[in-house]
C-alpha positions in Angstrom: 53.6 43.2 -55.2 52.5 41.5 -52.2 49.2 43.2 -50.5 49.0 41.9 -47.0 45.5 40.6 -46.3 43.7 41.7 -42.9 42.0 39.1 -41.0 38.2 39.2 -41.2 36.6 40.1 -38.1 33.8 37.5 -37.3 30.0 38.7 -37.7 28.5 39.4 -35.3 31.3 39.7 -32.7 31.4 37.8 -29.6 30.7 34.5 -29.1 28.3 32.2 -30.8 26.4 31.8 -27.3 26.2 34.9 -26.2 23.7 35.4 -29.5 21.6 32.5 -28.1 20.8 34.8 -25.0 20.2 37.5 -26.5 17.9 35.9 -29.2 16.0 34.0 -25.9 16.0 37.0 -23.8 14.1 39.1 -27.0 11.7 36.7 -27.5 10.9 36.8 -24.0 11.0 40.3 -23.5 8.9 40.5 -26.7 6.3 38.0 -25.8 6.2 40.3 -22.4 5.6 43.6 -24.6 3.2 42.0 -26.8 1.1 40.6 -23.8 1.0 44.3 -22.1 0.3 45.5 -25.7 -2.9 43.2 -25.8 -3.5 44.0 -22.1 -3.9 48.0 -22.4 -5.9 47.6 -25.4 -8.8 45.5 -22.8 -8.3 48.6 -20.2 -6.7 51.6 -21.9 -8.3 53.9 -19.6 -6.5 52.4 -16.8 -3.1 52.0 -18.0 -3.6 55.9 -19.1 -4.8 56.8 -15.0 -1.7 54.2 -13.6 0.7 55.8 -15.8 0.0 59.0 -14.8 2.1 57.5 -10.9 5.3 57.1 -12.8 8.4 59.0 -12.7 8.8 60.3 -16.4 11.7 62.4 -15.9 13.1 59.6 -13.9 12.7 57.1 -16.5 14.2 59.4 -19.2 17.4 59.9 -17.0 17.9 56.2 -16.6 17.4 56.1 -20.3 20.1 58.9 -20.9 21.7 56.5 -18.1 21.9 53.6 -20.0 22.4 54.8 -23.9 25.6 56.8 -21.7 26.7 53.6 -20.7 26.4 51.5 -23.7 28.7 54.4 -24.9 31.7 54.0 -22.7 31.7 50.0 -23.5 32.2 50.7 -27.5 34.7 53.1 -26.7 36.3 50.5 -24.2 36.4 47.9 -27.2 37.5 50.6 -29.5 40.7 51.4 -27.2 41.7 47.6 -26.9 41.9 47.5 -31.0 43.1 50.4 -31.5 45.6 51.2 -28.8 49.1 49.1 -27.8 48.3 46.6 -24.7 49.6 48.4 -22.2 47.2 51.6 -23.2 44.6 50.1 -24.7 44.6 47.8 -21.3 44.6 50.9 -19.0 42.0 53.1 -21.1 39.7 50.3 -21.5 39.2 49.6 -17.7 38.6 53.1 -17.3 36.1 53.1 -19.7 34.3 49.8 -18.7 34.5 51.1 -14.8 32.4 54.3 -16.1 30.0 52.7 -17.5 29.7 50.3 -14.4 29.4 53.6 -12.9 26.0 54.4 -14.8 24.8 50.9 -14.4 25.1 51.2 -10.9 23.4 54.5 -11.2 20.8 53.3 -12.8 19.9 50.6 -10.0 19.9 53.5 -7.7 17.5 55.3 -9.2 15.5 52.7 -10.2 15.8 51.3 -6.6 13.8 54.3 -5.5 11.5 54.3 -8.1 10.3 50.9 -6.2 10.5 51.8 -3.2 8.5 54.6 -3.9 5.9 52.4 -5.8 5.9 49.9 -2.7 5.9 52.8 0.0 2.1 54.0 -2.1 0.9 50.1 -1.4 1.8 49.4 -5.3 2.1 45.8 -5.7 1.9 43.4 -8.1 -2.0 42.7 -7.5 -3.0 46.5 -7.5 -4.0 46.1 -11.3 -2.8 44.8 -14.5 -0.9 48.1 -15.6 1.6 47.7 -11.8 1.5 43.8 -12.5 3.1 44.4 -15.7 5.1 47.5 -15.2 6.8 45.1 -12.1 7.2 42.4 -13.7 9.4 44.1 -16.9 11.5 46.6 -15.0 11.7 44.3 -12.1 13.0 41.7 -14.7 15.3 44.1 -16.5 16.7 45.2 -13.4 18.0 41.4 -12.6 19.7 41.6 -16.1 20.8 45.0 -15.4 22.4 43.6 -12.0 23.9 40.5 -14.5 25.1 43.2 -16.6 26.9 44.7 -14.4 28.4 41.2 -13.1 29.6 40.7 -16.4 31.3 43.8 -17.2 32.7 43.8 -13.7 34.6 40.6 -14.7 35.4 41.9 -18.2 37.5 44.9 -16.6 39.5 42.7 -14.5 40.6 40.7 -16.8 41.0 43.6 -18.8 43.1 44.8 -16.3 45.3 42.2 -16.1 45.9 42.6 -19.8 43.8 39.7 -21.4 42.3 41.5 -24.2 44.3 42.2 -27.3 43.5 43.7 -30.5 43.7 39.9 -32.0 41.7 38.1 -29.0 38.9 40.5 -27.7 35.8 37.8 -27.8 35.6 37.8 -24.6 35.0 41.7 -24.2 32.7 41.6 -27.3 30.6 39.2 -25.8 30.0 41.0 -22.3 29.7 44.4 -24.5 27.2 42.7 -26.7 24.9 41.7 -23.2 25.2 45.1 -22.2 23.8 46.4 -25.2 21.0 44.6 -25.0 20.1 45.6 -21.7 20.1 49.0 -23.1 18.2 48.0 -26.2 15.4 46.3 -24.0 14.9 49.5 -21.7 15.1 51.8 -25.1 11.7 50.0 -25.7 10.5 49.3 -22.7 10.5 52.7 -21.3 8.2 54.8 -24.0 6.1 51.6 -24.0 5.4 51.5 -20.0 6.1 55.5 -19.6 5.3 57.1 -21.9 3.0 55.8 -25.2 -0.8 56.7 -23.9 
């Protein structure tokens, strides 16, 4: 009896480079987190006082935002190997455009959030706390923004049908840089928002 052998899916999925990102872009981030770490323990007083300015409740919805988001890819990449083309092409660009959706959300609301900041005479120079709370959102809002790039070309070529259950790299690898812009906020905002 002949037992028909499935081929292995690759580990991790994606594309070797898209790995090399995401490794640079942690270490980065992580060298970031580690220099506010050392940072608030010089000043904790301060960072405790500056926090008190920020949006928590905003912060948590872009959180619920994001984590939302990540969703709707997975189930995007779910519906192009599990569905026929024609389906799994249509039900995966519905998924990736609501989570573009979210993303886009998210910019909006962390858009005011800024402007916000700025309209108080935040800057960069006000003290160590805003310098580093600008630099890592403002930072993982440009990724958010590439994020969103990314996906946005992802759906319209899964529109057109260029994903298949045997040749979905392509989505893998855009899914797997939008997971990581999640991942990077799911640390980022109980370290500038919330941990006192």
């Amino acid at each position: 009896m002949l037992i028909e052998s499935k081929k292995k899916q690759p580990f991790p999925p994606g594309d070797f480079g898209i790995w090399v990102v995401v490794y640079i872009e942690l270490i980065t981030f992580g060298l970031l987190f580690i220099g506010y770490s050392f940072a608030r323990r010089g000043d904790v007083e301060l960072f405790k006082q500056s926090q008190l300015l920020l949006d928590q409740r905003l912060g948590f919805i872009n959180t619920l935002i994001l984590i939302t988001s990540s969703y709707f890819v997975v189930k995007a990449i779910q519906a192009i190997k599990l569905l026929d083309r024609e389906k799994a092409s249509e039900l995966a660009s519905k998924w990736l455009l609501a989570a573009m959706c979210l993303g886009s959300l998210f910019i909006v609301f962390k858009s005011i959030e800024f402007s916000d900041k700025f309209s108080q005479g935040i800057n960069l120079s006000t003290n160590t706390f805003f310098m580093f709370y600008l630099l890592l959102t403002a930072f993982h809002f440009m990724h958010v923004i590439l994020g969103l790039i990314i996906l946005f070309n992802v759906r319209q070529k899964t529109k057109a049908g260029g994903y298949t259950a045997q040749d979905h790299k392509g989505m893998e690898s855009g899914a797997t840089y939008w997971h990581l812009v999640d991942l990077l906020w799911i640390v980022l905002f109980p370290l500038i928002y919330i941990i006192r």
